[in-house]
C-alpha positions as CSV (number, residue, x, y, z in Angstrom):
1,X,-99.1,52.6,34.8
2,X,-95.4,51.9,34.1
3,X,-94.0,53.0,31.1
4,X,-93.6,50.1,28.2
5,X,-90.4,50.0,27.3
6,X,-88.5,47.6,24.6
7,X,-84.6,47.4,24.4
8,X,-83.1,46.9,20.9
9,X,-80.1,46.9,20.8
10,X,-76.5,47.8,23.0
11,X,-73.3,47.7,20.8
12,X,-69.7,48.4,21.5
13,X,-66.9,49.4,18.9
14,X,-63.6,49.8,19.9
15,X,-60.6,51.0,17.3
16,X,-57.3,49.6,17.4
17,X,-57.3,47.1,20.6
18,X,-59.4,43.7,20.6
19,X,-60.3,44.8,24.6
20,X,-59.2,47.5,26.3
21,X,-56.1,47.5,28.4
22,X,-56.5,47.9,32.3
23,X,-53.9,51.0,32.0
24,X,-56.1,53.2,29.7
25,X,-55.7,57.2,29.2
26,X,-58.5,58.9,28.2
27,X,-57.9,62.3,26.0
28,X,-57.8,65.4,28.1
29,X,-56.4,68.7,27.0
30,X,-54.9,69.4,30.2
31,X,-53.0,65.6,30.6
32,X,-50.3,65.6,27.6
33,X,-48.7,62.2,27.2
34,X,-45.6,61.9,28.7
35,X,-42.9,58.9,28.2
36,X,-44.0,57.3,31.3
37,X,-47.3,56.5,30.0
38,X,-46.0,54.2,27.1
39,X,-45.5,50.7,29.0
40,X,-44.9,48.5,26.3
41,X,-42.2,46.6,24.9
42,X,-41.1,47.8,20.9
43,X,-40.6,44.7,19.0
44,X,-37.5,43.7,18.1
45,X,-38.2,44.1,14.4
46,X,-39.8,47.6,14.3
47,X,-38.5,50.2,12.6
48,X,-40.5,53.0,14.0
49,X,-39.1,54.7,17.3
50,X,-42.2,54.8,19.2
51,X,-46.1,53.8,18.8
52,X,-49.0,55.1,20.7
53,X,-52.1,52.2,21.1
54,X,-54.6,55.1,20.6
55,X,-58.5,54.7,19.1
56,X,-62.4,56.0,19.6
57,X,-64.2,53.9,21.0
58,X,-68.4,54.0,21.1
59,X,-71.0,52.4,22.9
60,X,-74.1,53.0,21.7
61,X,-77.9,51.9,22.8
62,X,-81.1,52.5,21.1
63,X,-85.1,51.6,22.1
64,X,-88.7,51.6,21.5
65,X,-90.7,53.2,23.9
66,X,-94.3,50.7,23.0
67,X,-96.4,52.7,24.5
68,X,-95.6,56.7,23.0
69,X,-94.2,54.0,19.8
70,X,-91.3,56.3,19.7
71,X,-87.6,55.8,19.6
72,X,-84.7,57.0,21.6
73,X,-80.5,56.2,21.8
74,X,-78.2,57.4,24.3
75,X,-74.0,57.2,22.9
76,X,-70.7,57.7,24.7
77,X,-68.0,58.4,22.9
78,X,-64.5,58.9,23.8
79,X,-60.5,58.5,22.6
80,X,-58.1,56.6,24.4
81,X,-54.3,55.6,24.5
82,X,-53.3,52.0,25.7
83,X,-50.5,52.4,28.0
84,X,-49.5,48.6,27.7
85,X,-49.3,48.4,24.0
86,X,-47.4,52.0,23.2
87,X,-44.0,51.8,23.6
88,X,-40.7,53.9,22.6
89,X,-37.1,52.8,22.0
90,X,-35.5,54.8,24.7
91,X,-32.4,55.2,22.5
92,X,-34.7,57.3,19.9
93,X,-36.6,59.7,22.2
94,X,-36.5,63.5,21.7
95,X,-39.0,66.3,22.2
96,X,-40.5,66.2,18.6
97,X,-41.1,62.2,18.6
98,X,-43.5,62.8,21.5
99,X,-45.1,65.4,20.1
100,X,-45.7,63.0,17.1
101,X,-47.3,60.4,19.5
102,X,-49.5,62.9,21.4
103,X,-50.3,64.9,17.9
104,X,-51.7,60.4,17.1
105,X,-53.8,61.0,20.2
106,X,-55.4,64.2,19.1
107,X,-56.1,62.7,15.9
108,X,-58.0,60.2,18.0
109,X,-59.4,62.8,20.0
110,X,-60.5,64.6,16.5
111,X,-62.4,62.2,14.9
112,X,-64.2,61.2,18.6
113,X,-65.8,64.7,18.4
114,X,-66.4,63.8,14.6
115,X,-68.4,61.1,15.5
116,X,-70.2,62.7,18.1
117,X,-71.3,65.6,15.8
118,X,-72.5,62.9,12.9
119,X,-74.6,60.8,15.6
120,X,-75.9,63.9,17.0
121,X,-77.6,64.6,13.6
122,X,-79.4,61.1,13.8
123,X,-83.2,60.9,13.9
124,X,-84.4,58.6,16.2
125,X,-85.9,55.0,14.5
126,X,-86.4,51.7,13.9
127,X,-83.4,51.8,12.0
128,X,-80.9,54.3,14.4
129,X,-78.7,51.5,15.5
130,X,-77.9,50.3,11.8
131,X,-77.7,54.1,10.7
132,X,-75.0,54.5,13.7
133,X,-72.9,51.6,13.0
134,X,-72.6,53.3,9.0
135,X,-71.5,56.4,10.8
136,X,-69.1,55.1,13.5
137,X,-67.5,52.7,10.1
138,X,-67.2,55.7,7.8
139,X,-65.5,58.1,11.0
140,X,-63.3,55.4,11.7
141,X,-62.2,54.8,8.2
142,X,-61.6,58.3,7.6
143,X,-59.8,58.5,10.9
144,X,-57.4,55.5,9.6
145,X,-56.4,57.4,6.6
146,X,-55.7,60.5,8.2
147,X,-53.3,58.7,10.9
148,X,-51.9,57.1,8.0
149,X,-51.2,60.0,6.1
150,X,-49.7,61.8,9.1
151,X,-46.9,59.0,9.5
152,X,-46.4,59.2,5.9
153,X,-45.9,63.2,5.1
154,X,-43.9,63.7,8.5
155,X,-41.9,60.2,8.2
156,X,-42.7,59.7,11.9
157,X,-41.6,62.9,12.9
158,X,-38.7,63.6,11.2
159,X,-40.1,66.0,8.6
160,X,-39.8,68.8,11.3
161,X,-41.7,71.4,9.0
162,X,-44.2,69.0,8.0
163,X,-44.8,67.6,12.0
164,X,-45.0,71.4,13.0
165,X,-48.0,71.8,10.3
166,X,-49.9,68.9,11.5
167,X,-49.9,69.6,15.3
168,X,-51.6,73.4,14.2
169,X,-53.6,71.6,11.6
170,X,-55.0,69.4,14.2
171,X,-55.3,71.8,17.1
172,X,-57.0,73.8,15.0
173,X,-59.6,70.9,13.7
174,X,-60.0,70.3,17.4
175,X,-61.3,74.1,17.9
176,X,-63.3,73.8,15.0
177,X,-65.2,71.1,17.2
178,X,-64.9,72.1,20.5
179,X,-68.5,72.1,20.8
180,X,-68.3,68.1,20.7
181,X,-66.3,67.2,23.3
């Protein structure tokens, strides 16, 4: 007899971008950014140097199997940089302002293995999908502040000492979860 099986829910977050961009990079240890890959245009006002478009993003589904009347979710999680909406003044660039930029997409890349360790923890239920949306919105809000912070202590880059205490704060976070990437 086939298996019985109801569908619940599929959801989608995305940090940062509305949609993603048709140019988009997802985090690999092995693929630093380089210049090239920030393909947007700086507004005329901004008084940063560069930006890097970077985010988690999570689809997650959940179901009821009727006929065991059990529950099951699958998740994908990953971080990504938006090539079309990063961009650098060309006049600014140096080797520590990129750093800054891929140091934002580690950050990224940190809280994706965040989430993926909190959803992991999740018992499957009726209520799984509501349960994950409370995770992904706490991860991400916690993932705000600590990009905020990082612009704010370094001054976007130009507190060397401080920059160089992120980038081994961070690299070390990530080995801390290298079982979730």
């Amino acid at each position: 007899m086939e298996q019985l099986v109801k569908v619940i829910c599929v959801f989608v977050f995305i940090y940062v971008a509305p949609s993603f961009a048709q140019d988009t990079i997802h985090w690999d240890k092995q693929r630093p950014l380089a210049w090239e890959d920030f393909r947007g245009v700086p507004e005329d006002n901004a008084i940063e140097s560069a930006q890097a478009a970077t985010g988690v993003a999570l689809a997650f589904q959940y179901r009821e199997d009727l006929e065991n009347n059990t529950w099951e979710y699958i998740y994908d999680v990953h971080s990504f940089f938006l090539t079309d909406l990063s961009w650098y003044k060309k006049q600014d660039i140096n080797y520590y302002l990129l750093e800054h930029e891929q140091t934002h997409f580690n950050i990224s890349e940190l809280f994706a293995r965040k989430l993926r360790y909190e959803l992991s923890k999740l018992v499957p239920s009726e209520s799984v999908g509501e349960e994950a949306e409370e995770i992904y919105n706490t991860v991400q809000n916690q993932h705000s502040i600590l990009q905020n912070k990082y612009d704010k202590e370094t001054k976007h880059s130009l507190i060397i000492d401080r920059e160089l205490e992120w980038q081994k704060q961070i690299k070390d976070s990530l080995k801390h979860y290298n079982d979730w990437k």
